[in-house]
N, C-alpha and C positions, 0 to 999 in steps of 0.2 A: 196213279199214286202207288197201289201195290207192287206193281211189275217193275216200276222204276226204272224205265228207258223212255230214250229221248224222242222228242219231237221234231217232224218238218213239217209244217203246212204251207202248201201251197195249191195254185197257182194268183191267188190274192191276199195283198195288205189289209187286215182286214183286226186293226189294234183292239176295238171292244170287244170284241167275241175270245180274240185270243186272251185277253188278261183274264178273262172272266174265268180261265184254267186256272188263274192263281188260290182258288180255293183249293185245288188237288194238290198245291204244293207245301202241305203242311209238314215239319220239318226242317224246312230248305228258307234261307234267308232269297225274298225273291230281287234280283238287277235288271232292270230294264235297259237296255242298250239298241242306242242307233246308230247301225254299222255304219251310214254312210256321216257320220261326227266321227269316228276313232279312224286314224290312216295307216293302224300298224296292229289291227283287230284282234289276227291269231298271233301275236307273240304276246298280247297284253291277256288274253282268253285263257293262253298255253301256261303261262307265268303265273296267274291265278289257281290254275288248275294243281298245279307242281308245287303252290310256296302256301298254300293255307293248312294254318295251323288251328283255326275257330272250330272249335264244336259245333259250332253251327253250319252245316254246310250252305254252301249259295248255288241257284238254280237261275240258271240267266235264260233271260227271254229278250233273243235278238231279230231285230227288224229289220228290213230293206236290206237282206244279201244281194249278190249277186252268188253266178253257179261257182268259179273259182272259191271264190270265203266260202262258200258249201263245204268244199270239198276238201279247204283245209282243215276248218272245224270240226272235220266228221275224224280226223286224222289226230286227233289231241284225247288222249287218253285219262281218266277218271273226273271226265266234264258229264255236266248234268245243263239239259237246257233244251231248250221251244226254240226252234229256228222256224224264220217265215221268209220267204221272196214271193216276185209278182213273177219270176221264170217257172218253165215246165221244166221240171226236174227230176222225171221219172224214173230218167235210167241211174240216178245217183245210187239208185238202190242196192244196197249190198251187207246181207245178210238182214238182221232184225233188230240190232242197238241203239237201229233210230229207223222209229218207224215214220214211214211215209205218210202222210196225208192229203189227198187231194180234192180240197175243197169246192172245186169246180164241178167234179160229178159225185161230189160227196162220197168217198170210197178211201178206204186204209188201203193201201198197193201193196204192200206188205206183209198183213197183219191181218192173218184169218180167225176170227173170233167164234166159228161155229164150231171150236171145241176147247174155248176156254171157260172155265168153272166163273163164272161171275154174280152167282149165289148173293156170295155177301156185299159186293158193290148195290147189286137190288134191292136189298134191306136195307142197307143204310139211304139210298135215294128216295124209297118209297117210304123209310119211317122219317123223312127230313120236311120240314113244311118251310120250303123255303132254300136260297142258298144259306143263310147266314146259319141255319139248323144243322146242315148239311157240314156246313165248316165244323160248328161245335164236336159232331159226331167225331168228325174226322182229326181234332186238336184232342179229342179223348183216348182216340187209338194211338195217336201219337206220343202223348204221355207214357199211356202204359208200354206202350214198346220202350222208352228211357229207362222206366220200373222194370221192365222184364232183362234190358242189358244190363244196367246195374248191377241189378238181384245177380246175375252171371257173371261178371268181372268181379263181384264182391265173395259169393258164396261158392264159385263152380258149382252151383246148383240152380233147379228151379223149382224148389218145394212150395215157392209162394205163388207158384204157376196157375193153381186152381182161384186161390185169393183176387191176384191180380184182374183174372179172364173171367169172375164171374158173372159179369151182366152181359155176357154174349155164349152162347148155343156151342159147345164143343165142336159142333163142324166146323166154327168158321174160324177156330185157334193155328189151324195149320197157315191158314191165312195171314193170320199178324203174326204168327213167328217165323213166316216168310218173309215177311215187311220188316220184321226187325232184324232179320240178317243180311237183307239187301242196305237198307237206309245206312246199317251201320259196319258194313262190310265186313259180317264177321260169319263161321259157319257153324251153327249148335252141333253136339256132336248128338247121333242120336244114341247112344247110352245114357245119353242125359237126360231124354226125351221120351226114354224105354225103359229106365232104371224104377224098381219097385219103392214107390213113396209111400206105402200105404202106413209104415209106422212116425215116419215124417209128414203128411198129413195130418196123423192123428197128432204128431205135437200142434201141431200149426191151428186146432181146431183149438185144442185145449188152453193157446196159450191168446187165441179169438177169444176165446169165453170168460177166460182174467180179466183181457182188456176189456172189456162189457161188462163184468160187474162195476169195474173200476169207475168204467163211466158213466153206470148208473148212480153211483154217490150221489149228494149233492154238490150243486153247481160249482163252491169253491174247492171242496177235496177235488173235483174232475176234474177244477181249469187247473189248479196247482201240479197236480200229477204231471199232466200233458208241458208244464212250464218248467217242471224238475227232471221231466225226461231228456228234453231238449237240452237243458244244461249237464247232466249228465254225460250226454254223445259228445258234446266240444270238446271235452277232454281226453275222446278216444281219437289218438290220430287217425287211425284207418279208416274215420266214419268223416274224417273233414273236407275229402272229396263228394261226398254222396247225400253230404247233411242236408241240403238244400232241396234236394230228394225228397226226402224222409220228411222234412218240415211240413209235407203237404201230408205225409202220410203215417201221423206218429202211430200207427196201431202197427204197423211194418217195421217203425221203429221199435218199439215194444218189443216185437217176436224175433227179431233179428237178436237186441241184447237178453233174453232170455235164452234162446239157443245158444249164445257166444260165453254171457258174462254172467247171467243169474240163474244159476244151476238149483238151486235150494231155497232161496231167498232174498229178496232185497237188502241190498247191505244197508249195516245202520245208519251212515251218512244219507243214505238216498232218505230213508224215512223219515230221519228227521225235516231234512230239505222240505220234503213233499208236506210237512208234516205243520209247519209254522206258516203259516196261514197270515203273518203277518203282511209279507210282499202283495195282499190281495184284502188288505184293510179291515181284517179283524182278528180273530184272534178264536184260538182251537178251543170248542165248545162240546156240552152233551151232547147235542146230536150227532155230532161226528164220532163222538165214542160208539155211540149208537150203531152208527151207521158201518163202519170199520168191522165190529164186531161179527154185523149182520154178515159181512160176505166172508170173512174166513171159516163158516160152517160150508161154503162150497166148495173153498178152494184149499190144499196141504198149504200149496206155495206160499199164498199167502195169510195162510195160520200160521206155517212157519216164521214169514216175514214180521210179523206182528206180537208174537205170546212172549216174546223178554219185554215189548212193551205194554204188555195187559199187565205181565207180573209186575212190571217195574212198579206200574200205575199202583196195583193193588195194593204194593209193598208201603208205598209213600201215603196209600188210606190210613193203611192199618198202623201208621206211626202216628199218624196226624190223630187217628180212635185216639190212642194211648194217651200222645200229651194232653189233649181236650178234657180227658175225661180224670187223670191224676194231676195234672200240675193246675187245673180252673176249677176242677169241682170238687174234687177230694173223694176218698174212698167209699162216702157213703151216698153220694149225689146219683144222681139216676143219669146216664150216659146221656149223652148231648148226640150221639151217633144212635141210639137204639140198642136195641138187644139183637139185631139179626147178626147172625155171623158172618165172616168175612168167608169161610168157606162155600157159602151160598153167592156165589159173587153179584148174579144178576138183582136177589134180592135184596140185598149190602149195597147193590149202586145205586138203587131207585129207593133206599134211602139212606145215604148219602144227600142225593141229590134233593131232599128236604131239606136238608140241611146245612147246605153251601154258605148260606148266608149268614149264620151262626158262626159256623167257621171262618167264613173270611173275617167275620168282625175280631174273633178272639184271635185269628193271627196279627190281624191290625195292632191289636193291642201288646204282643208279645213286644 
């Protein structure tokens, strides 16, 4: 899978054992094909090869050659593919783009392995119980290699390199970003690879630790967040190739529109978006005052994002004190709001919120 060169086995047909490769061909749309059904092989092989335009590339596993269709196959240029015949086909061998296998005395002809680095192949076999485990492993590296091209046609960077690669041991990184430059035939440069991230990391940490307050909240501010994000990006064209991406990884989302777009703070539109709670069937309460509050003593950004809407909030108290207490009680009445001051906010909200219920009546009645 890593090395991403092609296969021959032979000198037998031998179709269960071969398919059972098709777990290492993750990535690759798998075609099965029986040479001796197609009468015009390598020009339909060649055509294939030459006219696809899917993102997904395809990885053919073709059966019952003879040595000629060997040898023109070998001859068709950015093909990926398992070839099998029941001939000795030894001396076909030339160079190592397609290695040989001869499953008669069980030997790679080509392909000396006592000095290739296979570390990480071993870990992933020996932590797999199972083939089906084995695939999973293997459809995870896959992904993040999508997440690490991406991240690189999008940023020319890979500041999210550590993010991406963390549930695997730094040795074994040169490895999948060898797989993500073969699978997707592209070369990292290494200034990219060598370039000092250590103050772009520390964004990337800082702007992990937003998103973790954020989704510590409770359940509805979280899901809403994660739901106002996403609407958000649709309306950035440059993200409408990648959004599909990202869907799976809104905290990637997150950090990419904070580096790009949210410099200082959530704009107001976002806030209030994220902020109406209606779309998720209730409707914006204390505790979410509460809770909002709680996290902008961690974060600037988002005390930034936040304090025209604490003030706004306080603003709209301390109108509501005023009418309550001159236009229903009159000058002499004792405050329907208390005596604390609005300058103590926290003890002004917690009573307040004694008092909602007072209040909603006497708005009722205005």
């Amino acid at each position: 899978m890593f090395q991403q060169k092609n296969l021959v086995v032979f000198p037998y047909v031998d179709l269960k054992h071969l398919r059972s490769l098709e777990v290492f061909a993750v990535g690759y749309t798998v075609i099965n094909l029986e040479s001796t059904a197609i009468t015009n092989l390598k020009d339909v092989l060649e055509y294939e090869a030459n006219n696809s335009y899917s993102q997904s590339k395809n990885l053919y596993f073709v059966y019952n050659l003879d040595r000629p269709q060997i040898k023109q196959i070998m001859g068709i240029n950015n093909f990926r593919c398992v070839l099998n015949t029941k001939e000795n086909i030894s001396d076909l061998v030339d160079g190592d783009n397609y290695v040989f296998f001869n499953k008669k005395i069980n030997e790679f002809i080509n392909y000396d392995f006592s000095g290739v680095d296979l570390e990480f192949e071993t870990y992933l076999v020996n932590n797999s119980k199972g083939e089906s485990m084995l695939l999973d492993h293997l459809q995870t590296i896959n992904s993040k290699a999508l997440r690490i091209f991406n991240d690189l046609n999008l940023n020319g960077h890979l500041n999210n390199l550590p993010e991406i690669l963390k549930d695997y041991d730094k040795k074994f990184w040169p490895k999948i970003l060898n797989f993500v430059e073969l699978l997707h035939q592209i070369k990292i440069p290494n200034s990219i690879l060598t370039q000092d991230k250590s103050q772009n990391n520390e964004s990337v940490k800082q702007f992990s630790e937003e998103y973790e307050l954020i989704m510590n909240l409770n359940g509805s501010l979280s899901k809403s967040f994660v739901q106002t994000l996403h609407q958000f990006a649709q309306d950035i064209k440059e993200l409408n190739t990648i959004d599909s991406n990202f869907a799976f990884y809104p905290q990637e989302l997150y950090s990419y529109l904070r580096t790009h777009y949210w410099k200082d703070k959530f704009p107001n539109s976002f806030v209030n978006s994220w902020l109406n709670l209606k779309k998720n069937f209730r409707k914006f309460n204390d505790k979410d005052w509460d809770d909002l509050n709680h996290i902008t003593k961690w974060s600037d950004f988002l005390r930034n994002s936040f304090s025209g809407l604490f003030n706004k909030n306080l603003q709209t108290l301390e109108n509501i004190s005023r009418d309550v207490n001159e236009d229903n009680y009159g000058p002499n009445s004792k405050s329907i709001l208390g005596s604390v001051s609005v300058k103590n906010f926290e003890e002004f909200k917690k009573n307040i919120y004694k008092k909602l219920e007072k209040i909603n009546k006497y708005i009722s009645s205005k």
